[in-house]
PDB file with one MODEL, atoms N, CA, C and O in Angstrom:
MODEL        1
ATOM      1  N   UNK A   1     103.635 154.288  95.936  1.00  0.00           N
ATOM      2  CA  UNK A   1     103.945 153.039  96.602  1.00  0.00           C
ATOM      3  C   UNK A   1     103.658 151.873  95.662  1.00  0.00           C
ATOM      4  O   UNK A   1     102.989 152.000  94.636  1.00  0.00           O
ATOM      5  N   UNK A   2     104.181 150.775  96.057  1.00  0.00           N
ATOM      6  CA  UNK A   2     104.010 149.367  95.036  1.00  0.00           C
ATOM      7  C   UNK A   2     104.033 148.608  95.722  1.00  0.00           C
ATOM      8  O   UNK A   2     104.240 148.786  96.923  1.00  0.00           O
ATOM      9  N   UNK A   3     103.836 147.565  95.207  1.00  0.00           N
ATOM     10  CA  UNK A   3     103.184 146.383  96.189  1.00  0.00           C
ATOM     11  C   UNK A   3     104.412 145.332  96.231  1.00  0.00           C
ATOM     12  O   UNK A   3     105.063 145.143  95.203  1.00  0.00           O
ATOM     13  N   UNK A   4     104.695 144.707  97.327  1.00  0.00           N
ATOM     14  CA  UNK A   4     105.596 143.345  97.120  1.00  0.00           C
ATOM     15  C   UNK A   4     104.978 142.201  97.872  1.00  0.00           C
ATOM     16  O   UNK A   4     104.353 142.327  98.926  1.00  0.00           O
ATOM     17  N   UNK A   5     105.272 140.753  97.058  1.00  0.00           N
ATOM     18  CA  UNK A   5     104.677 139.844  98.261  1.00  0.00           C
ATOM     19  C   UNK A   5     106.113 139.292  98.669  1.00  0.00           C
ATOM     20  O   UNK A   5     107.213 139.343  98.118  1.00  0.00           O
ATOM     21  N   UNK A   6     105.663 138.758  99.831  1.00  0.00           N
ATOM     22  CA  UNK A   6     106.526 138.229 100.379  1.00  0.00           C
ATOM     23  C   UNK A   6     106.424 136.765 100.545  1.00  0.00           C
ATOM     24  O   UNK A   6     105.348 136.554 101.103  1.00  0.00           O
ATOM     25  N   UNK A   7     106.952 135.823 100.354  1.00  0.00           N
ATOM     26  CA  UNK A   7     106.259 134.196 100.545  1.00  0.00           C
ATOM     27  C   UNK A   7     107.221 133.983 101.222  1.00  0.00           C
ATOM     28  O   UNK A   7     108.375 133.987 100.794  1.00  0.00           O
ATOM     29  N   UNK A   8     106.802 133.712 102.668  1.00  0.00           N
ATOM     30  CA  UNK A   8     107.319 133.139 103.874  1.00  0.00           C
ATOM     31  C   UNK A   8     107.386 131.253 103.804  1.00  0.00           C
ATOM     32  O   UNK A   8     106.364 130.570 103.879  1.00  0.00           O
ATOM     33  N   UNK A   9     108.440 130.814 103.687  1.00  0.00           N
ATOM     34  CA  UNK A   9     108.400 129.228 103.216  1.00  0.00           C
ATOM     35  C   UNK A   9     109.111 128.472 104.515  1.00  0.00           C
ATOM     36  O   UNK A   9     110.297 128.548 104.833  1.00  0.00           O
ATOM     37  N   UNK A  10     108.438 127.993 104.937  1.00  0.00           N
ATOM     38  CA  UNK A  10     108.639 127.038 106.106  1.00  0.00           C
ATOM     39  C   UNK A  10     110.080 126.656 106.025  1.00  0.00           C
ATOM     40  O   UNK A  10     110.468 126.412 104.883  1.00  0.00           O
ATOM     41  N   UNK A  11     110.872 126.561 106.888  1.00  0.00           N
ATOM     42  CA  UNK A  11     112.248 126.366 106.529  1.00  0.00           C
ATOM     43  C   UNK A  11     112.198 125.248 108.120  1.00  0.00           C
ATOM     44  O   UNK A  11     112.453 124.049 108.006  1.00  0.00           O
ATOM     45  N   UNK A  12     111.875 125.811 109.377  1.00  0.00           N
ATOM     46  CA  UNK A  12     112.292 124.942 110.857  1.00  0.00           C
ATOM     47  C   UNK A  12     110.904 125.326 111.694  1.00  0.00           C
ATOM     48  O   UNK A  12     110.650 126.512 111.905  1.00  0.00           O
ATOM     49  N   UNK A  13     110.158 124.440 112.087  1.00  0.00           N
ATOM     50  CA  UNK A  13     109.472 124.473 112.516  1.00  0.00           C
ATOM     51  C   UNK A  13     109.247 124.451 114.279  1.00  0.00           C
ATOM     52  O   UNK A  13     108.258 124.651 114.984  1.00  0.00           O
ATOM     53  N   UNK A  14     110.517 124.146 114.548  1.00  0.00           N
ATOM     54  CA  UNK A  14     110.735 124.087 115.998  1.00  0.00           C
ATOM     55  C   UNK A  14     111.187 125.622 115.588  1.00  0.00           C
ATOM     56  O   UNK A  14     110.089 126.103 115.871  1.00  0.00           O
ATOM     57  N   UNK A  15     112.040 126.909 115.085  1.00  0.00           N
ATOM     58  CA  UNK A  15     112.465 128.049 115.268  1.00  0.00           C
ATOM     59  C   UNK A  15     110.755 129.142 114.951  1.00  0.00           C
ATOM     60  O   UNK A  15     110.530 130.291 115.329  1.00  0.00           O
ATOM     61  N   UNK A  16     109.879 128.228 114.172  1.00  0.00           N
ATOM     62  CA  UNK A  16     109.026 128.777 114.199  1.00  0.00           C
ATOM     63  C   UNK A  16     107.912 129.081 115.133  1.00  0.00           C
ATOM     64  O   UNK A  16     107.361 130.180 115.192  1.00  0.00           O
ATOM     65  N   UNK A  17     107.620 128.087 115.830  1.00  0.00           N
ATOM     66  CA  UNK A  17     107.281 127.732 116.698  1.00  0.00           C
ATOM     67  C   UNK A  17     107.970 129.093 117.833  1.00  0.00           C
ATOM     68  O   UNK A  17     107.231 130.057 118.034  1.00  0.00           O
ATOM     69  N   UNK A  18     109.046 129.073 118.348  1.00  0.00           N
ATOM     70  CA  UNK A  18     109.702 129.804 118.554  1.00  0.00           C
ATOM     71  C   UNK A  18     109.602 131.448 118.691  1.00  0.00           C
ATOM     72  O   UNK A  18     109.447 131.997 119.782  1.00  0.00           O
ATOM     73  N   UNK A  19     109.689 132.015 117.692  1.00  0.00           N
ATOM     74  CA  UNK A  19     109.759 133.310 117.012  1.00  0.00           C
ATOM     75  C   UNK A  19     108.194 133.655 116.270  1.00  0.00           C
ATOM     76  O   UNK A  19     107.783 134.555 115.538  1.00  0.00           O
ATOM     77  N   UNK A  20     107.557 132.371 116.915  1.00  0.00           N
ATOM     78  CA  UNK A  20     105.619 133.138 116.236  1.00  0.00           C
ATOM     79  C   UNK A  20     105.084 134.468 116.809  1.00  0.00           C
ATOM     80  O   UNK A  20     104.353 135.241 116.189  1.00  0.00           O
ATOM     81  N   UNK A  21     105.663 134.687 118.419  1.00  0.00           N
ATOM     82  CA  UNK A  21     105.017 135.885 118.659  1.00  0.00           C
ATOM     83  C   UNK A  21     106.013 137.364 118.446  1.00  0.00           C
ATOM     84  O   UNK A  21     105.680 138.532 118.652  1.00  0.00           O
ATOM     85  N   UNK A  22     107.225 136.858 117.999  1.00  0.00           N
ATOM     86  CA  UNK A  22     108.046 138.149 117.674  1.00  0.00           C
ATOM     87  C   UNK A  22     107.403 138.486 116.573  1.00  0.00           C
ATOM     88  O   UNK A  22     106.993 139.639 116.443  1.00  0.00           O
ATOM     89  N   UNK A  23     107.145 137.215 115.278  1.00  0.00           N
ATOM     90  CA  UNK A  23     106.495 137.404 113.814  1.00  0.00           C
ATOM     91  C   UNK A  23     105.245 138.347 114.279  1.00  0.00           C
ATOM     92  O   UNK A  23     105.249 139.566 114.105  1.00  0.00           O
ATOM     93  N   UNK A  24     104.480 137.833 114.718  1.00  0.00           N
ATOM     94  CA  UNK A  24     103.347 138.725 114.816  1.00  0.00           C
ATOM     95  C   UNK A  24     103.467 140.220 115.829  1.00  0.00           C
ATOM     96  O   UNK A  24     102.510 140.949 116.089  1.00  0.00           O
ATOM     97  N   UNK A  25     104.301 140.341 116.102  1.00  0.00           N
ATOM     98  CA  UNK A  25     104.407 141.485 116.661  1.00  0.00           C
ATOM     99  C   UNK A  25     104.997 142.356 115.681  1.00  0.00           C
ATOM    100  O   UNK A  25     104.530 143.481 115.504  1.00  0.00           O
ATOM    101  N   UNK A  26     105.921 141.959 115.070  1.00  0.00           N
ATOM    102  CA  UNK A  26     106.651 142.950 113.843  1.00  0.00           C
ATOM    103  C   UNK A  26     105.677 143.173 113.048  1.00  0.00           C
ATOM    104  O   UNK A  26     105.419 144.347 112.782  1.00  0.00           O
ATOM    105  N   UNK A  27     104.956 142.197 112.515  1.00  0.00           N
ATOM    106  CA  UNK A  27     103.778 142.285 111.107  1.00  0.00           C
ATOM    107  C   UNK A  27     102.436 143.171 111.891  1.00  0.00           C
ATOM    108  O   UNK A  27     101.546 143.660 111.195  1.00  0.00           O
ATOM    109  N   UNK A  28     102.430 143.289 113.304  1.00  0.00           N
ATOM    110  CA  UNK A  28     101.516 144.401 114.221  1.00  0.00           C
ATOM    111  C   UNK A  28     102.044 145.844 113.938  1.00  0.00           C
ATOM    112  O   UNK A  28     101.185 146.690 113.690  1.00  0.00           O
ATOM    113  N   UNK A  29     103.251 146.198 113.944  1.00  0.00           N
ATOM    114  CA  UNK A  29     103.777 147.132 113.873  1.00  0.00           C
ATOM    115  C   UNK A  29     104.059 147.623 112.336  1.00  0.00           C
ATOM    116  O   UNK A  29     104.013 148.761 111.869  1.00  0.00           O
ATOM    117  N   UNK A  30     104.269 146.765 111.908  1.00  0.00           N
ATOM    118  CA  UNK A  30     103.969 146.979 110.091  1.00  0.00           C
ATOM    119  C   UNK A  30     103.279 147.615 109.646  1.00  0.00           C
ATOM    120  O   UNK A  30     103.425 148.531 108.837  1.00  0.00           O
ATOM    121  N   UNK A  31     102.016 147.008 110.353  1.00  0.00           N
ATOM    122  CA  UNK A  31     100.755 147.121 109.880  1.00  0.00           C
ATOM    123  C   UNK A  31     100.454 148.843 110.447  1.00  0.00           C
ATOM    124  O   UNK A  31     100.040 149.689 109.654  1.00  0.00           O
ATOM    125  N   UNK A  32     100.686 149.107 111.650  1.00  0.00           N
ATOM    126  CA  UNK A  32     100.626 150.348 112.368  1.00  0.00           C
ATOM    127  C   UNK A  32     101.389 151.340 111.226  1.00  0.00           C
ATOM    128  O   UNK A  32     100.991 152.499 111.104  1.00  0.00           O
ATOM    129  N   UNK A  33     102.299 150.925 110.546  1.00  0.00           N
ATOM    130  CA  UNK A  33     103.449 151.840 109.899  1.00  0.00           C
ATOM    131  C   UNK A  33     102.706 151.763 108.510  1.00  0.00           C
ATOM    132  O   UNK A  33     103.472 151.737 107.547  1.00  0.00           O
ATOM    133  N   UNK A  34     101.410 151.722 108.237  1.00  0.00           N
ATOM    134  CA  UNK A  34     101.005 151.163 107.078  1.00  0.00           C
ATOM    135  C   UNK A  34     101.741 150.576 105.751  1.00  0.00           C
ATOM    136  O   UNK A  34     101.387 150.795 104.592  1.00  0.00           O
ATOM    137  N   UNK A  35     102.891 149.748 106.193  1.00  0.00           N
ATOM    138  CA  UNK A  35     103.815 149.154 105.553  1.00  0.00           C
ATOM    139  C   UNK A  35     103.337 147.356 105.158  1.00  0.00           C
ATOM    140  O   UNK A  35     104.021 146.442 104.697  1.00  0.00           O
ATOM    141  N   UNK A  36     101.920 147.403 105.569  1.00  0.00           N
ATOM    142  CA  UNK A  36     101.426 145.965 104.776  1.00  0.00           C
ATOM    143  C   UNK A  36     100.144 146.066 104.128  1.00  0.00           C
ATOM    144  O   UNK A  36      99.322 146.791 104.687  1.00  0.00           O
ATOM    145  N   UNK A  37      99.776 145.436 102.967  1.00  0.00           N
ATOM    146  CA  UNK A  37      98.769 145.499 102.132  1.00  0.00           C
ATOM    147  C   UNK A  37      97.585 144.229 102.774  1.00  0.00           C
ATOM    148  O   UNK A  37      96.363 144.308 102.899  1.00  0.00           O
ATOM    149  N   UNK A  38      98.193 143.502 102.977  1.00  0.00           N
ATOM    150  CA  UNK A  38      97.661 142.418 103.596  1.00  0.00           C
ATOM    151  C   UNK A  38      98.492 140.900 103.822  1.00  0.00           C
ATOM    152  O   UNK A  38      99.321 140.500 103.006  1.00  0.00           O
ATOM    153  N   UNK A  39      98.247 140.400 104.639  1.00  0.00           N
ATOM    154  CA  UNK A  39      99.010 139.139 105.048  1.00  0.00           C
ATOM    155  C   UNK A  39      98.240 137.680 105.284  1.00  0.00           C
ATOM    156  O   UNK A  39      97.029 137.721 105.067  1.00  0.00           O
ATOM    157  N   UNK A  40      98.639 136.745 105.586  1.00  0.00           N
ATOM    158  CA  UNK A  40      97.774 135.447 105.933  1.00  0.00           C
ATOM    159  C   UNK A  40      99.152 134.612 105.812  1.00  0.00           C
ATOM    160  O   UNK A  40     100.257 134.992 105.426  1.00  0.00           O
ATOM    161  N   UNK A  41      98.562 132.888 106.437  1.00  0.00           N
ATOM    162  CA  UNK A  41      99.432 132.261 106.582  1.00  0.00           C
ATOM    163  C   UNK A  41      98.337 131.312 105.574  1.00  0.00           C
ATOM    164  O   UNK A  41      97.160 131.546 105.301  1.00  0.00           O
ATOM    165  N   UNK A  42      99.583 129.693 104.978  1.00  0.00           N
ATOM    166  CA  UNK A  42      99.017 129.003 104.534  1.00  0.00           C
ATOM    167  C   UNK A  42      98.226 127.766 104.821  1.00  0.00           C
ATOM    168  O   UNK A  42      98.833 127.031 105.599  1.00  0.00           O
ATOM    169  N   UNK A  43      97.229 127.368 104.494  1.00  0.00           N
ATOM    170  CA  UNK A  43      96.839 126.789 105.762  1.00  0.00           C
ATOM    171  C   UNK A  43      96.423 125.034 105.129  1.00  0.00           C
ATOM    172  O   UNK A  43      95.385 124.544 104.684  1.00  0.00           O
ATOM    173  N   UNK A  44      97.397 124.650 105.300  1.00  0.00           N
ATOM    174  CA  UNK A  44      98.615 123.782 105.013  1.00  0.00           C
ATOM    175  C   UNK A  44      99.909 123.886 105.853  1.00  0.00           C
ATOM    176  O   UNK A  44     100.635 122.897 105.952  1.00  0.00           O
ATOM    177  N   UNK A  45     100.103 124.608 106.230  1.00  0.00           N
ATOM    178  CA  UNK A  45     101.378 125.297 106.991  1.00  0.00           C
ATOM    179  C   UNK A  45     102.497 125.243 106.359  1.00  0.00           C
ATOM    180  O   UNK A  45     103.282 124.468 106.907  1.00  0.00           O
ATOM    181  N   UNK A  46     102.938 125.790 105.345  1.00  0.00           N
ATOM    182  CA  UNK A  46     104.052 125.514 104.175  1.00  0.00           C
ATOM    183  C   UNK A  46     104.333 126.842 104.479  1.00  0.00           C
ATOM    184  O   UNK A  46     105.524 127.105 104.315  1.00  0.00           O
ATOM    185  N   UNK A  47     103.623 127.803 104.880  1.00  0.00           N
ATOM    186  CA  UNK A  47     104.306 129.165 105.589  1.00  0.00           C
ATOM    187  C   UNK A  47     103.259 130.182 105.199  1.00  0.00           C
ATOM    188  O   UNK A  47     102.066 130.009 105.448  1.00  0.00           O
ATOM    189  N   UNK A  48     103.639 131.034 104.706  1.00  0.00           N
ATOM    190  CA  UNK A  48     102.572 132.463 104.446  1.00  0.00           C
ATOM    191  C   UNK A  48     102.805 133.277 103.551  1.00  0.00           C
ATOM    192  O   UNK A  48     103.693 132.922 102.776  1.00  0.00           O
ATOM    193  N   UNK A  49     102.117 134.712 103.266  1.00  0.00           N
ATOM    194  CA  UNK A  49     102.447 135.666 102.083  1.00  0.00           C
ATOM    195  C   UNK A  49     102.279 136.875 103.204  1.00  0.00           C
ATOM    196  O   UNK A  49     101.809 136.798 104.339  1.00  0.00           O
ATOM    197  N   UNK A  50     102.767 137.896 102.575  1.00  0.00           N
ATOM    198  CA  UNK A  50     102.822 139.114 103.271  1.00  0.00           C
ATOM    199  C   UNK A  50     102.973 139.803 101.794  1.00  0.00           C
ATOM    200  O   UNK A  50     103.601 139.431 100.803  1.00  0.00           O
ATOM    201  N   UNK A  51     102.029 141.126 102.067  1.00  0.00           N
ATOM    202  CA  UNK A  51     101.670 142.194 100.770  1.00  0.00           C
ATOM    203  C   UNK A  51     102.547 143.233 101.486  1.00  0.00           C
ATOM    204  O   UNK A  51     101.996 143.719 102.474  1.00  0.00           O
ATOM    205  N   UNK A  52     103.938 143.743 101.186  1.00  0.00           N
ATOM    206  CA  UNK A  52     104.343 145.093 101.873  1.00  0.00           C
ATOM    207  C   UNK A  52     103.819 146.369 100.595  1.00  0.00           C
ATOM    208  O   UNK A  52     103.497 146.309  99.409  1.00  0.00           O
ATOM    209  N   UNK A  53     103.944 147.368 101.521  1.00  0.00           N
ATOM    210  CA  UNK A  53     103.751 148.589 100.263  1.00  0.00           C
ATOM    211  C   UNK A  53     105.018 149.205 100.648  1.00  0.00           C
ATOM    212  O   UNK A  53     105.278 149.584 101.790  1.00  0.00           O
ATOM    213  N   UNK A  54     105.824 149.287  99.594  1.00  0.00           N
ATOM    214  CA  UNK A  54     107.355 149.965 100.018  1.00  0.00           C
ATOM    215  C   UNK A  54     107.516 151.034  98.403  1.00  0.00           C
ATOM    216  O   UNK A  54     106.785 150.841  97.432  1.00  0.00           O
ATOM    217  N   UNK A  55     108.112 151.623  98.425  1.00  0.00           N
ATOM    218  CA  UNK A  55     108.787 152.547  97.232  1.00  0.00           C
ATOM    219  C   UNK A  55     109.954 151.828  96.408  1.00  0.00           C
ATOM    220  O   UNK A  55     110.378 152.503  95.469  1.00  0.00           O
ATOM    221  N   UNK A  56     110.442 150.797  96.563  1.00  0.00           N
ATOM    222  CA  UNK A  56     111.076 150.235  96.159  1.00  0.00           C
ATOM    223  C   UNK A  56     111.695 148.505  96.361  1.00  0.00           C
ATOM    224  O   UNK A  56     111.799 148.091  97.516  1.00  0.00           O
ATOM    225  N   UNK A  57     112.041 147.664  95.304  1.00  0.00           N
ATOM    226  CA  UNK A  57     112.645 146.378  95.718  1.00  0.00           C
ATOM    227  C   UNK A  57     113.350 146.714  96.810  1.00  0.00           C
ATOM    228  O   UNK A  57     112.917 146.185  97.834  1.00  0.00           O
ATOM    229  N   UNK A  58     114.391 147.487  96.965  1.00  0.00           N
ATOM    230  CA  UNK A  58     115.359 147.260  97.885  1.00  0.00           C
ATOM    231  C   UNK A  58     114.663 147.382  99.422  1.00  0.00           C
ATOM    232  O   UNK A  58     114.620 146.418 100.187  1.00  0.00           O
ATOM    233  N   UNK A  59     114.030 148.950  99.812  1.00  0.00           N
ATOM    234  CA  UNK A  59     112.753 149.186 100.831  1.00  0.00           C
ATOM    235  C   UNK A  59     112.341 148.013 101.404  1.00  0.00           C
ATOM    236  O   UNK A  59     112.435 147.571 102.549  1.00  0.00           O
ATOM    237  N   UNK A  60     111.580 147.342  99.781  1.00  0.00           N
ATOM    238  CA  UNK A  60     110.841 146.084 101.044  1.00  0.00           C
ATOM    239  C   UNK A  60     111.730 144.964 101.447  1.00  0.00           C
ATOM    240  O   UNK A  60     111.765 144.375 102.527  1.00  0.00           O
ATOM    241  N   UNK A  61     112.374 144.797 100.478  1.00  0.00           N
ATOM    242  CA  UNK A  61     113.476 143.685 101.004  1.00  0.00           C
ATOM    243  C   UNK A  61     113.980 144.009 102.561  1.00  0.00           C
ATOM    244  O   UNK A  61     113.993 143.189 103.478  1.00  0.00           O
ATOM    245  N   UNK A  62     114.313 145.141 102.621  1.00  0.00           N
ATOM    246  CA  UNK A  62     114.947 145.989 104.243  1.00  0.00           C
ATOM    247  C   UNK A  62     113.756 145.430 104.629  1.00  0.00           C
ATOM    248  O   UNK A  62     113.997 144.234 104.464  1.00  0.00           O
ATOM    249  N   UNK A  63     112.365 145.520 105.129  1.00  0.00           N
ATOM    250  CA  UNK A  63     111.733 145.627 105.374  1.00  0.00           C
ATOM    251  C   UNK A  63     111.486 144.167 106.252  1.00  0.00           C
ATOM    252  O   UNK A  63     111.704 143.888 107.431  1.00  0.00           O
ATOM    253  N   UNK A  64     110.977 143.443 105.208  1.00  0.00           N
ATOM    254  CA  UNK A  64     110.906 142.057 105.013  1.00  0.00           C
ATOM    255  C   UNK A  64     111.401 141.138 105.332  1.00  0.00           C
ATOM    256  O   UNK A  64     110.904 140.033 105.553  1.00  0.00           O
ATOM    257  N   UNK A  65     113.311 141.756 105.451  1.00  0.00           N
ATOM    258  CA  UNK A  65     114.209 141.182 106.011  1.00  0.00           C
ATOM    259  C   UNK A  65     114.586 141.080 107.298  1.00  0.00           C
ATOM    260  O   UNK A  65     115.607 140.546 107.732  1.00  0.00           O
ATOM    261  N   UNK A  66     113.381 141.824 108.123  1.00  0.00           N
ATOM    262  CA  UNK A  66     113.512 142.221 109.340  1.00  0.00           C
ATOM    263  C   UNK A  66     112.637 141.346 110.276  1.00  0.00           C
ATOM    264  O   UNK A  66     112.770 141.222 111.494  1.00  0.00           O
ATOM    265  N   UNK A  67     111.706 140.759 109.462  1.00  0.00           N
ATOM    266  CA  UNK A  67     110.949 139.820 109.793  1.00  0.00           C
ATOM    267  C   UNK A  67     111.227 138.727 111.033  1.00  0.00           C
ATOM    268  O   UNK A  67     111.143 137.613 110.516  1.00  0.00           O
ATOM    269  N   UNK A  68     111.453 138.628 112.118  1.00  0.00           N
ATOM    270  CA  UNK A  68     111.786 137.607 112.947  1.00  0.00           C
ATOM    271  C   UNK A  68     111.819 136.174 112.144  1.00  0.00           C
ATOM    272  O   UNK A  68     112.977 135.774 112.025  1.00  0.00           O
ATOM    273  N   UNK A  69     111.116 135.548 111.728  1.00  0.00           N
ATOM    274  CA  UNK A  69     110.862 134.880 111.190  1.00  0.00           C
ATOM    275  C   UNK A  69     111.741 134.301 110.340  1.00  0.00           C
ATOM    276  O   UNK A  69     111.909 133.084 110.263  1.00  0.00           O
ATOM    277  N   UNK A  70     112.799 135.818 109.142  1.00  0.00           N
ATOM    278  CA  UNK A  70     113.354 135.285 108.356  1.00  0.00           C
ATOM    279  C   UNK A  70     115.047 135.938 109.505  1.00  0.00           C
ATOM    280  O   UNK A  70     116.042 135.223 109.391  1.00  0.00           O
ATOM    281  N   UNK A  71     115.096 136.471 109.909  1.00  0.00           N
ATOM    282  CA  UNK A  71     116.361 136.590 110.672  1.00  0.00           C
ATOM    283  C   UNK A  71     116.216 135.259 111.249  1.00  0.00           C
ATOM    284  O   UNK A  71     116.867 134.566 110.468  1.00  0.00           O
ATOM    285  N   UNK A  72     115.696 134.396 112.257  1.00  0.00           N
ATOM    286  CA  UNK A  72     115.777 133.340 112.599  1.00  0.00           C
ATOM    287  C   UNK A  72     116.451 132.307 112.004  1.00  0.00           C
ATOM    288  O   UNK A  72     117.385 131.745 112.575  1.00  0.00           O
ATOM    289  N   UNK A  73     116.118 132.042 111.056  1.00  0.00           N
ATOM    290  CA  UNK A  73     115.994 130.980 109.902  1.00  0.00           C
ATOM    291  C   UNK A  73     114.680 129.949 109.791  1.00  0.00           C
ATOM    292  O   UNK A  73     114.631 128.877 109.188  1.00  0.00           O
ATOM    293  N   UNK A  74     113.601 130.633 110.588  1.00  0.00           N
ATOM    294  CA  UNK A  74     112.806 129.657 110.763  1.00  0.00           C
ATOM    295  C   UNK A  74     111.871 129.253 109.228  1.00  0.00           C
ATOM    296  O   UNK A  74     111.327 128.247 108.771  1.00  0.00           O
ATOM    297  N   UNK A  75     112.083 130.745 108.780  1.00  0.00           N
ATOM    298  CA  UNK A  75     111.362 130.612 106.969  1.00  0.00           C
ATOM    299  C   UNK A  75     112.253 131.786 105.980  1.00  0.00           C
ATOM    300  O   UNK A  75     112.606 132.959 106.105  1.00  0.00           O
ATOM    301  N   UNK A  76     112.345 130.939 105.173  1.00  0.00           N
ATOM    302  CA  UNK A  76     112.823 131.600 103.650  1.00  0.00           C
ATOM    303  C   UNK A  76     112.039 132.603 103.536  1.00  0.00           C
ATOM    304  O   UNK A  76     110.878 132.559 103.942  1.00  0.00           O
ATOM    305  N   UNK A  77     112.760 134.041 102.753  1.00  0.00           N
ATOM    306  CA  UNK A  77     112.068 134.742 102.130  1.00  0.00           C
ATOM    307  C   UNK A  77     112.562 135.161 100.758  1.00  0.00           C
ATOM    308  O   UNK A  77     113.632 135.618 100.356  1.00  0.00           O
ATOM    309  N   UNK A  78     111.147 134.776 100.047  1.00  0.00           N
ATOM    310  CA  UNK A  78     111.181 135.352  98.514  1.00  0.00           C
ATOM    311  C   UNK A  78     110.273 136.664  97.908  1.00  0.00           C
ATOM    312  O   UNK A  78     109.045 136.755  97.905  1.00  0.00           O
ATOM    313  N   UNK A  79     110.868 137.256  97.600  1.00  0.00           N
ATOM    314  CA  UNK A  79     110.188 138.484  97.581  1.00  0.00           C
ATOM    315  C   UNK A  79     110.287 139.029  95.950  1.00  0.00           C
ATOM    316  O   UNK A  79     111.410 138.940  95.453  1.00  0.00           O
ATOM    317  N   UNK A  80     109.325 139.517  95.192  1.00  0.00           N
ATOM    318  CA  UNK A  80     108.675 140.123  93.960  1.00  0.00           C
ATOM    319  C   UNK A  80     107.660 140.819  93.855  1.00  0.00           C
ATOM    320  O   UNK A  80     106.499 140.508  94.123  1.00  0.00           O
ATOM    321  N   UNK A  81     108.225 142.158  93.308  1.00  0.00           N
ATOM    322  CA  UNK A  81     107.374 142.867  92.966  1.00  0.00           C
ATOM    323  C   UNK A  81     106.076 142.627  92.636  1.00  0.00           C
ATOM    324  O   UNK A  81     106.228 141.910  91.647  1.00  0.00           O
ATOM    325  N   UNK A  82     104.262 142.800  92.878  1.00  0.00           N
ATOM    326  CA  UNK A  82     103.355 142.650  92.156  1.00  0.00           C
ATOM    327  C   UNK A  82     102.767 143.701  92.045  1.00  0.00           C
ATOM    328  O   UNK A  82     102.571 144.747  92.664  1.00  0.00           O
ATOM    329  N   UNK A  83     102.396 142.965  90.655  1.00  0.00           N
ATOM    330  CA  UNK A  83     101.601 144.259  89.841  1.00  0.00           C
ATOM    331  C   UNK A  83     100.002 143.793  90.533  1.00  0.00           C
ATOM    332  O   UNK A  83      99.523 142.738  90.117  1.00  0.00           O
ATOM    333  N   UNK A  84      99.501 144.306  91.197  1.00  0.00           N
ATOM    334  CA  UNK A  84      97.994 144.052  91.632  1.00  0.00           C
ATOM    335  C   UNK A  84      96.686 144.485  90.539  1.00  0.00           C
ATOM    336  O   UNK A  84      96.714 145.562  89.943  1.00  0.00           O
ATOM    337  N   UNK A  85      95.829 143.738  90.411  1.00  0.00           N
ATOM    338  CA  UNK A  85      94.610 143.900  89.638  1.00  0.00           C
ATOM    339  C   UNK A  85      93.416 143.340  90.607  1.00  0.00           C
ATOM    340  O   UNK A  85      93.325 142.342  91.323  1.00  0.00           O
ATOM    341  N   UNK A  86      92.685 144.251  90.358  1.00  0.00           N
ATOM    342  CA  UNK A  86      91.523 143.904  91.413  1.00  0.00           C
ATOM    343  C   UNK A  86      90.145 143.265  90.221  1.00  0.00           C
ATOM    344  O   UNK A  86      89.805 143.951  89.257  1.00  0.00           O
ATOM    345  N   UNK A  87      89.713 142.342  90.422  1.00  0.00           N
ATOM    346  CA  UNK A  87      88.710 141.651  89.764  1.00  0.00           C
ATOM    347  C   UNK A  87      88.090 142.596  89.678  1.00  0.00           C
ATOM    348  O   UNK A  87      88.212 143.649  90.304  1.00  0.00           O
ATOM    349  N   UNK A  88      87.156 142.232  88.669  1.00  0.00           N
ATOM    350  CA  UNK A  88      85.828 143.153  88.028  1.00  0.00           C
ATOM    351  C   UNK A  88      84.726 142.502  87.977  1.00  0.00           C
ATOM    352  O   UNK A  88      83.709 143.042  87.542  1.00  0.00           O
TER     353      UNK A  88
ENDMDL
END
């Protein structure tokens, strides 16, 4: 598995508003599917990151793309591969 983030970018805040408890219900079920590394929002509210663990760009993109959030249009999604390093 490999890691992708996802940066959720505020796009409509009235659709967000909206679609907050579909978001968190999908990223519940994600999480159940152990298909997230970890998530948070920004707190600033400019939007959030999401860590998927998928086998591939395309995987998480499917994935990611499923997001209420970004089907809505309420936030952009940009998505890249990371290479993770854990401090020492």
């Amino acid at each position: 598995m490999k890691y992708y983030a996802a940066l959720l970018n505020m796009k409509d805040r009235e659709k967000n508003a909206t679609y907050r408890q579909q978001h968190v219900d999908f990223l519940t079920q994600m999480e159940k599917e152990s298909k997230i590394f970890a998530r948070g929002r920004f707190m600033d509210d400019a939007g959030g990151l999401v860590i998927y663990l998928a086998d591939s760009l395309e995987k998480a993109r499917e994935i990611a793309g499923g997001d209420p959030y970004v089907t809505s249009g309420a936030r952009t999604l940009e998505l890249h591969e990371w290479d993770m390093k854990l401090a020492q």
